[in-house]
Residue, then its C-alpha position, 0 to 999 in steps of 0.5 A: x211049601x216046605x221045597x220052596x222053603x228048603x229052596x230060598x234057604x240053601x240060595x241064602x246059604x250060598x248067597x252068604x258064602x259070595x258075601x264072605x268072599x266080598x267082606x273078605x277082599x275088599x278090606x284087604x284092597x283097602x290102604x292102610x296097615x292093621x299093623x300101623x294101627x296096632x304099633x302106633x309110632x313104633x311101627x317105623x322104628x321096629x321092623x321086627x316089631x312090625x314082622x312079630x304082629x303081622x304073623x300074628x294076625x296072619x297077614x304073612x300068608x297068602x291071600x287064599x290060606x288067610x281066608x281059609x283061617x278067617x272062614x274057618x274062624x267065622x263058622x266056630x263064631x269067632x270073628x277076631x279081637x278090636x284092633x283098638x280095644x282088643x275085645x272080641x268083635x262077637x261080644x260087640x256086635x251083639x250089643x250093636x246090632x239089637x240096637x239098629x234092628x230096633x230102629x230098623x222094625x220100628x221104622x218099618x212097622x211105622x212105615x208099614x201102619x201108616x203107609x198102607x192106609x194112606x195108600x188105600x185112602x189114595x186109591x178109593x178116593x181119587x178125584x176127592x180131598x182126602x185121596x188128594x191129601x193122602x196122595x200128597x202126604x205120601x209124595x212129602x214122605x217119599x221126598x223127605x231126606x232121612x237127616x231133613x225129616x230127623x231135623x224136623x222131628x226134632x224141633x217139633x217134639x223135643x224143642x218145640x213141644x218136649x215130649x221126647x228126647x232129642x238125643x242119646x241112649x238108654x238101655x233097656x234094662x236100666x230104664x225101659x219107658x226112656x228106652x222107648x222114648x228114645x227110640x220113637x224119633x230114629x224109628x219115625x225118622x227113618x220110616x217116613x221116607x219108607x212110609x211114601x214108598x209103601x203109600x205110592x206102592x199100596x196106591x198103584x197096585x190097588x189101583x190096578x187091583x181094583x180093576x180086575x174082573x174079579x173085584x167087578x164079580x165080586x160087586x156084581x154078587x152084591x159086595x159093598x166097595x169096602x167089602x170088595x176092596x177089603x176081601x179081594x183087592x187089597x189082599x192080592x194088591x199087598x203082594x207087591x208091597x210085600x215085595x217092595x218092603x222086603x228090598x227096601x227094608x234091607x235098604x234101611x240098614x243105610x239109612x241107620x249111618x244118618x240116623x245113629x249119627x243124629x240121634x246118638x244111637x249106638x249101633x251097628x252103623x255108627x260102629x262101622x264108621x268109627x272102625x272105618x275111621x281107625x282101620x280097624x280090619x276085625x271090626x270092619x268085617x264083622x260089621x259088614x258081614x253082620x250088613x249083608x246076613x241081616x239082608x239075606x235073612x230078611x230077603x228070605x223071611x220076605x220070600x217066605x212071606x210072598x209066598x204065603x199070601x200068594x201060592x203063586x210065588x212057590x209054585x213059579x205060575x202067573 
């Protein structure tokens, strides 16, 4: 365990040295001038202005040296200054990204609660009403958009019924029971596509599970089907979906730019768009890194997972 452990870790290290090099490039390959950002109007009228800011942020070196100062910077925890506000691009990211991993537990957590069960109802009952129910209950949550189910969360409990906030943000200091209350419809919004991907998952894989020879042996030593179903089937018919909540879970970091945007969330999504907007290369990068180091970790946390339930995964055998 502790190899396989070891293992995964040293691949994500390596994984996210490739990802710095990739945040690297590719905002230098994007048009624009930091400098332009930084000058304004001045930027056109002052060359030496404009010379004096470009060798202090470094951009009159080549290419591999500012990489090397920009990777160098990073390892000590220093990501640069805003372009537009000159605070350190750290201190906001540690506000930013507390706030995108809330929704994005809270809406795997919804997704996982609500889709298992679905998906055990689809596949013990198929054939009857409720595993038709569920069934069609997981294919409306897969082919709900996030914006459409956001809408819909909206008018139903914040027009219609006025339980909960339609919009905005609380910290959590200030007032916790409206923190929460805010949180509910972004969690709900952007599990409930993920909560059809995790039902159709859970549903197949029983499914399959269900007819192995050891679910027959089990029934044959006297097991009712629930007992089957909960002892042996189920478990070794998580391990897919653990798989798939791993890929997905890191896909959710996308779904946030819609769901920060129409609820008012300010976190790491909507951070990146509005540094999209005013070229503001530090943010931009940090933000990007910050993406693909939320990935890797839970790519490894989901690893290490898999592993857990099934020995099979660390040992490489079928």
């Amino acid at each position: 365990m502790h190899r396989f452990v070891a293992h995964r870790f040293v691949s994500s290290l390596i994984t996210m040295a490739l990802a710095s090099i990739v945040v690297f490039l590719s905002i230098h390959l994007l048009p624009g001038d930091p400098v332009v950002m930084v000058l304004g109007e001045q930027a056109g009228a002052d060359p030496m202005a404009v010379a004096r800011v470009r060798a202090e942020l470094g951009l009159d070196l080549p290419l591999p040296t500012q990489f090397v100062r920009w990777a160098s910077a990073v390892l000590h925890g220093d990501l640069g200054h805003s372009l537009r506000s000159g605070e350190p691009v750290v201190a906001e990211l540690a506000r930013r990204i507390p706030r995108s991993l809330e929704i994005i537990f809270g809406g795997l957590v919804a997704a996982v609660v609500f889709g298992i069960p679905l998906g055990t109802i689809a596949a013990r009952d198929r054939g009857r009403v409720s595993g038709l129910i569920a069934s069609i209950v997981a294919i409306a949550g897969f082919s709900a958009p996030v914006f459409v189910s956001g809408i819909i969360l909206v008018l139903i409990f914040s027009l219609w019924l006025g339980l909960l906030p339609s919009s905005g943000y609380v910290a959590l200091d200030d007032d916790p029971l409206t923190h929460f209350a805010c949180l509910v419809l972004p969690c709900v919004a952007i599990g409930i596509n993920f909560m059809g991907v995790v039902a159709r998952m859970t549903r197949s894989s029983l499914i399959d599970t269900l007819s192995k020879d050891y679910v027959r042996m089990a029934r044959a030593k006297g097991l009712t089907r629930g007992q089957a179903m909960t002892r042996h089937a189920l478990p070794n018919a998580l391990v897919p979906v653990i798989a798939i909540v791993g890929i997905r879970a890191g896909n959710l970091l996308g779904g946030t730019v819609i769901v920060e945007a129409l609820f008012d969330w300010p976190g790491l999504s909507s951070l990146l768009v509005s540094a999209c907007f005013a070229r503001d290369y530090p943010v931009m990068q940090g933000c990007l890194l910050s993406i693909f180091a939320i990935f890797i970790v839970i790519s490894l946390l989901i690893d290490i997972a898999q592993s857990i339930v099934d020995p099979r995964v660390r040992t490489g055998t079928k």
